[in-house]
C-alpha positions, 0 to 999 in steps of 0.5 A, spaced: 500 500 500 505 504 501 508 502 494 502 504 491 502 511 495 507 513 493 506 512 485 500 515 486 505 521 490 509 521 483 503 523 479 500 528 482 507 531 483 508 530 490 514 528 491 516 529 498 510 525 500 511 519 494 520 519 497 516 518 504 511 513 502 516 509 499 521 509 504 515 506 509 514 500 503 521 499 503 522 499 511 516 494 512 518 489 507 525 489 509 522 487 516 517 482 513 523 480 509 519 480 503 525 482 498 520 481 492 516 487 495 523 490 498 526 490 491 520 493 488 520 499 494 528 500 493 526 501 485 521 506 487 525 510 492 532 510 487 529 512 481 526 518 485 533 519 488 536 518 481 532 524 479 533 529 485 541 528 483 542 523 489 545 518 484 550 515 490 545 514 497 540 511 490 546 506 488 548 505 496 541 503 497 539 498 491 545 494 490 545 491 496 537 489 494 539 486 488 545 482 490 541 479 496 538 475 489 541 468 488 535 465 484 531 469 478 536 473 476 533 473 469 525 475 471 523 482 470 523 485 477 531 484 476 532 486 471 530 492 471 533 493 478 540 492 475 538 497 469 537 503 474 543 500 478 547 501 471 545 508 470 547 510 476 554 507 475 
């Protein structure tokens, strides 16, 4: 639900809310350890980050997100992580 928040935060041009929502999905998925939906949240917050020029603290927080992966390196969800990743590089 946060997640979801937070999109709708980013349409509405509400981008301190949209950066709080997904910090809260990230933060509860961490703690549930739900990684899908962690990963999903990570995605979310680091392409806001990317945006706002915060380019380190969005690579700091979704490369150790995708490295805790082993298994479905090739589904969409990391593959498109590891793209953000590469753009931050």
């Amino acid at each position: 639900m946060h997640r979801l928040a937070a999109e709708l935060a980013l349409a509405e041009g509400d981008k301190v809310n949209a950066e709080l929502q997904f910090g809260e999905a990230l933060a509860l998925a961490t703690a549930q350890s739900a990684r899908t939906w962690e990963l999903r949240a990570a995605k979310g917050l680091a392409r806001l980050w990317r945006e706002a020029g915060r380019v380190d603290e969005a690579r700091a927080l979704l490369a150790p997100v995708l490295g805790s992966f082993t298994e479905g390196l090739d589904t969409r969800g990391l593959i498109e992580g590891k793209a953000i990743l590469d753009e931050l590089a």
